[in-house]
N, C-alpha and C positions, 0 to 999 in steps of 0.2 A: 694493695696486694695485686696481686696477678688476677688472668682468668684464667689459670690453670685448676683442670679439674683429675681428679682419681676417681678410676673405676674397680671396686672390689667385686672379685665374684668368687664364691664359696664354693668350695666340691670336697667330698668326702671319696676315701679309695683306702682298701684294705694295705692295696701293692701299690707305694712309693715310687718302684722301681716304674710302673705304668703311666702312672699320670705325670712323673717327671720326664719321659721318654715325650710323650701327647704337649704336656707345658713346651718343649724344646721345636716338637714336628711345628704348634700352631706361632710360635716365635719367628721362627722361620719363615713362612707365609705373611708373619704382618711385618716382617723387616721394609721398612719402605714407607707404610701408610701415611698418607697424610696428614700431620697434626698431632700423632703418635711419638710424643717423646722415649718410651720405654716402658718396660714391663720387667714386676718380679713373681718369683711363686713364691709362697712363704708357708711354712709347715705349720701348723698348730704343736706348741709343747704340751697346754693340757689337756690336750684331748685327742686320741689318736687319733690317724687316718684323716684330720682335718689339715687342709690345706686353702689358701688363698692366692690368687691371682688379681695381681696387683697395677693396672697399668694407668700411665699417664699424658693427660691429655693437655694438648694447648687451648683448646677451651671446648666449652660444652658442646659447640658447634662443629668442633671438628670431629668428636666424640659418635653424635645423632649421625651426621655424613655418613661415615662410615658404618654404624649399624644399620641403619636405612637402607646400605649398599646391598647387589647383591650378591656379591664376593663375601658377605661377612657369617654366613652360615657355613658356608663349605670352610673358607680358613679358619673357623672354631670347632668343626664338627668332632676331631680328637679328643678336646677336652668336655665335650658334651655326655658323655658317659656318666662320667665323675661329681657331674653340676648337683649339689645336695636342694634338692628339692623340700624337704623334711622341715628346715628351719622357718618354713614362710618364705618369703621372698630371697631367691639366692643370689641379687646381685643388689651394690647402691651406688650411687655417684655421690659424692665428694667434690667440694668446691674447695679449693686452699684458700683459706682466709688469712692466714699466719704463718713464719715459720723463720727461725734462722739459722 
């Protein structure tokens, strides 16, 4: 398979209309990054107010770069509001082992 990895990180928001405004502004800011294939947001159906941000990496190493950087606080600071703290850890990485 690939070394393609996925980075999930979880945020909770009462206003929709908010954190898809913040998912759209920090979108905008990482158009370009290095190693950065794309990114989605994804709503929770059972559960409200949850949401997920979904991006993808060409490998783990492009992934560390980039958060290591220090461009990478300020271009997520939007969506830092929202980060649901509550669950335990509110981010994981994802290696794609499979898929077709």
């Amino acid at each position: 398979m690939s070394d393609e990895v996925r980075v999930l990180v979880r945020h909770v928001a009462e206003d929709a209309e908010a954190i898809e405004s913040a998912y759209h502004q920090v979108s905008k800011e990482l158009a370009g990054v290095a190693g950065m294939l794309g990114n989605e947001l994804w709503r929770g159906l059972g559960e409200e107010g949850v949401f997920v941000v979904v991006s993808r990496w060409r490998d783990v190493a492009a992934f560390r770069t980039w958060e290591a950087g220090a461009a990478h606080r300020d271009s997520t600071s939007p969506l830092r509001p929202f980060r649901d703290h509550d669950g335990g850890r509110p981010f994981e990485i994802f290696r794609v082992t499979a898929a077709y």
